[in-house]
C-alpha positions in Angstrom: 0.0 0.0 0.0 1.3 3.1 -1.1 2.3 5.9 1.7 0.2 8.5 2.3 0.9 11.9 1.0 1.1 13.1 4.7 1.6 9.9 6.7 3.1 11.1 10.1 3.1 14.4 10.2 2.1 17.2 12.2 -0.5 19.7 11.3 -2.4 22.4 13.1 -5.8 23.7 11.4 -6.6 27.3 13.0 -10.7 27.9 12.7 -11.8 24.0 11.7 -14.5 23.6 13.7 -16.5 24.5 10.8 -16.8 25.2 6.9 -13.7 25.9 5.4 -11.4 24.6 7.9 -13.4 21.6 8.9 -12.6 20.2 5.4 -9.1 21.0 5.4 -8.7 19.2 8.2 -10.4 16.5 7.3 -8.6 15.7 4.3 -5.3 16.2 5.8 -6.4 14.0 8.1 -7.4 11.4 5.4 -4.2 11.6 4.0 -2.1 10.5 7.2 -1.7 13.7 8.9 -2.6 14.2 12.8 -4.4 17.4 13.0 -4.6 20.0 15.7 -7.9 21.9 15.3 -7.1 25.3 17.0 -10.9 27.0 17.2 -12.6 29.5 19.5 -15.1 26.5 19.6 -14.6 23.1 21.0 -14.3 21.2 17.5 -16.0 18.4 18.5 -17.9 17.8 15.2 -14.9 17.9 13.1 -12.9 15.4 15.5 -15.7 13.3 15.4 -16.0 13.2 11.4 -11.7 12.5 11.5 -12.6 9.6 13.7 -15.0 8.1 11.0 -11.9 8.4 8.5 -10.2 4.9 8.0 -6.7 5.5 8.7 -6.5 9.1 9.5 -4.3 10.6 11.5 -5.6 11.6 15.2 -7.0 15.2 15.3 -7.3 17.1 18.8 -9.5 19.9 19.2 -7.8 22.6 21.6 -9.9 25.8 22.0 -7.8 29.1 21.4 -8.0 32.7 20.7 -5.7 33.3 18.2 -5.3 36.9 19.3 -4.4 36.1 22.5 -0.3 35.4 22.7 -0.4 33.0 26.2 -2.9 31.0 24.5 -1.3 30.1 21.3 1.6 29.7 23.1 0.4 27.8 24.9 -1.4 25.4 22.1 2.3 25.4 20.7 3.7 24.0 23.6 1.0 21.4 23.7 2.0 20.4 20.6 5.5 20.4 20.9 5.0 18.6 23.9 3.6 15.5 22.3 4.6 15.5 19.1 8.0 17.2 19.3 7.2 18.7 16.0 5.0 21.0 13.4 5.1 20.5 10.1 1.8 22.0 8.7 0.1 25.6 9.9 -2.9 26.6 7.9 -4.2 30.1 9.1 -7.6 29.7 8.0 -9.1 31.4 11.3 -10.5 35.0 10.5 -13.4 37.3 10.8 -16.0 38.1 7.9 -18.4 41.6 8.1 -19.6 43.7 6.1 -20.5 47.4 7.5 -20.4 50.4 4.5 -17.4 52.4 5.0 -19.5 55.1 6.4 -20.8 53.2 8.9 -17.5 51.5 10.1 -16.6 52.8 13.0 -12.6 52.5 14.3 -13.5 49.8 17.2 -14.9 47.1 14.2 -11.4 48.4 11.8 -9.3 47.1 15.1 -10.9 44.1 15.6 -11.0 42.8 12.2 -7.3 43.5 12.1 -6.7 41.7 15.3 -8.4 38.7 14.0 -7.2 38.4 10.5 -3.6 40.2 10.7 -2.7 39.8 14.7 -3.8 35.8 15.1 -1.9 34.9 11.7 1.2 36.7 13.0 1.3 34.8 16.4 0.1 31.3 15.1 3.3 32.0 13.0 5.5 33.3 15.3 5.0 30.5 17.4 5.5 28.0 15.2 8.3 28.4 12.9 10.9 28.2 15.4 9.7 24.5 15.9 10.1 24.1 11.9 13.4 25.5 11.9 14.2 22.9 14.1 13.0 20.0 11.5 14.5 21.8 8.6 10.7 21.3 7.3 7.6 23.6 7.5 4.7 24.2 5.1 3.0 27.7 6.2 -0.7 28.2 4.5 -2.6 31.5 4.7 -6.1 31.7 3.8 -6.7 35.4 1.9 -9.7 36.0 -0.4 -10.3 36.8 -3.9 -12.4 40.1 -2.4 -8.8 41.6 -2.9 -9.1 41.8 -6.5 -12.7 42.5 -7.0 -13.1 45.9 -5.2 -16.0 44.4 -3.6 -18.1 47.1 -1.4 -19.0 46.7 1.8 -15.6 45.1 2.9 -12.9 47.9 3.5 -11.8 46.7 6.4 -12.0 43.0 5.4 -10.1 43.5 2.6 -7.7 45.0 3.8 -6.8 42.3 6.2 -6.8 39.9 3.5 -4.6 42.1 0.9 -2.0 42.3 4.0 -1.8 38.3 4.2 -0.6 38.6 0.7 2.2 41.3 1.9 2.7 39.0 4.8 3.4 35.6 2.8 5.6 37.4 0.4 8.2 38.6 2.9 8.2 35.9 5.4 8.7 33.4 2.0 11.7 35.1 2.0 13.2 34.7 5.5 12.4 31.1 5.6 12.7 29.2 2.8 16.8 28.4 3.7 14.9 26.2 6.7 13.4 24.9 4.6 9.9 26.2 5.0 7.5 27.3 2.6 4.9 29.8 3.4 2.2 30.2 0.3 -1.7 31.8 0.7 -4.7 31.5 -1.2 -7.8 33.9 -2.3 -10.4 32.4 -1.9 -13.8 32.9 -3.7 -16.9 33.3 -1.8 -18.0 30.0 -0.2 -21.4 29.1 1.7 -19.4 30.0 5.1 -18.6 33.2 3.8 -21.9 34.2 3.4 -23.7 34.3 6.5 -27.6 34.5 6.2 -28.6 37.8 6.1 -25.4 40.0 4.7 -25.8 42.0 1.7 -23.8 39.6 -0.3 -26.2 36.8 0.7 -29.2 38.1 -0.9 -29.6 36.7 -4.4 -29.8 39.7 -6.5 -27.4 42.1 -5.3 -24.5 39.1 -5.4 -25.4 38.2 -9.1 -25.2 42.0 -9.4 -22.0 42.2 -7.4 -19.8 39.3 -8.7 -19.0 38.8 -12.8 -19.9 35.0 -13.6 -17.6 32.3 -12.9 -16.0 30.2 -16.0 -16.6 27.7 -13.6 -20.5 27.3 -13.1 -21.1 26.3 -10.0 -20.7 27.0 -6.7 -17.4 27.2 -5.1 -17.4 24.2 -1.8 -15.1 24.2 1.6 -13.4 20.6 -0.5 -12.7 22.5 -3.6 -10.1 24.5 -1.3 -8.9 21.5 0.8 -7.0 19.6 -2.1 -5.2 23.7 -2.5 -4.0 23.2 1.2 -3.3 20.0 0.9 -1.0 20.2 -2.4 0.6 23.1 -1.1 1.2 21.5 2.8 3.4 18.8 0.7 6.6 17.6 -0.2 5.4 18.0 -3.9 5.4 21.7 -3.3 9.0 22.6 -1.8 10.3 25.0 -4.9 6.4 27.1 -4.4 7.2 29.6 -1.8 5.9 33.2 -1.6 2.7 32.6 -4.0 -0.6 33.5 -4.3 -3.0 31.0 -5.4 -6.5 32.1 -6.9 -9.1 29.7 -6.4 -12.8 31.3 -7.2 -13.6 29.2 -9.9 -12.0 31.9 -12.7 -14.7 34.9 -11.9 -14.0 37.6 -14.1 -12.1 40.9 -12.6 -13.2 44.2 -13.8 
């Protein structure tokens, strides 16, 4: 029986209790990995789908607020701890809102840089000295394709997600000689992204808002995981410092 693609080693999943990250995990799982699942939320229902997996890798569920420094470091030294090692990070945790720029008031602009900018800089910072130390990391940062639609609504948001892309570029750069790669993807708008209710959830004003997809269909939480996945392997080790669109080719203005 052929190896798995990541038999044995080590990942942690910020933000999988649900959508998105739930998937990710789960396929990483699938594919040999055990998976740290690093969620405000006790992740119970994505442990619990792992379990179902035939040989998958464990997954623990450790609750964490990425924007708090004690408690990721803390979730790193658990990890180190029992596994000694970390060879997969995907910062998929992050905050979603929409508010017109009128309306958004500097208390909302903080937060949704704390989320999206301060817990992907921690989660990182914590980690990588733990790579270093196995020559081996794969760093994944989950941005969205908002940055290259000028979508309204989403000032704040946006620019979160266009600094992950600043982010990846230069810390690409100080790693790769330890052999760590550190890569992010824009993501198009998946169910989870669209919470009942938001402007871009009501039918007419997205159709008006987004340019059709080549792709004709809509874009799932499992088209992303096999992105993460690719990218969190040894297949991947000369891709460092990219950018990866994956909306399902929806036309840019």
């Amino acid at each position: 029986m052929a190896e798995l693609r990541h038999s044995g080693k080590i990942a942690i999943v910020t933000g999988a209790a649900i959508g998105n990250g739930k998937a990710i995990a789960e396929l990483l799982a699938r594919e040999g990995a055990h998976v740290i699942i690093a969620d405000l939320d006790e992740a119970k229902e994505t442990v619990d789908s792992i379990a179902q997996i035939k040989s998958a890798g464990d997954a623990i569920s450790i609750q964490t607020d990425i924007t708090d420094e004690k408690q990721v470091d803390a979730l790193i030294g658990k990890v180190k701890s029992k596994f000694g090692r970390i060879d997969i990070l995907v910062n998929n945790a992050g905050l979603y809102e929409e508010e017109p720029f009128d309306l958004l008031s500097f208390e909302k602009w903080k937060n949704m840089l704390e989320i999206n900018l301060n817990g992907l800089f921690l989660m990182s910072k914590a980690s990588i000295p733990i790579m270093k130390s196995n020559n081996f990391g794969r760093i994944i940062n989950m941005s969205s394709n908002t940055i290259w639609l000028g979508t309204p609504y989403l000032v704040h948001y946006v620019t979160t997600k266009m600094g992950i892309i600043g982010f990846t570029r230069a810390l690409a750069s100080e790693v790769g000689q330890f052999g760590i790669t550190v890569n992010a993807i824009t993501v198009g708008l998946t169910a989870t992204q669209r919470p009942a209710g938001s402007r871009l959830a009501q039918g007419n004003i997205l159709e008006h808002l987004l340019p059709p997809q080549a792709i004709h269909r809509a874009e799932t939480p499992e088209d992303l995981a096999g992105i993460v996945s690719f990218l969190a392997s040894v297949e991947s080790s000369i891709i460092t410092g990219q950018t990866i669109n994956v909306d399902g080719g929806v036309a840019r203005h």
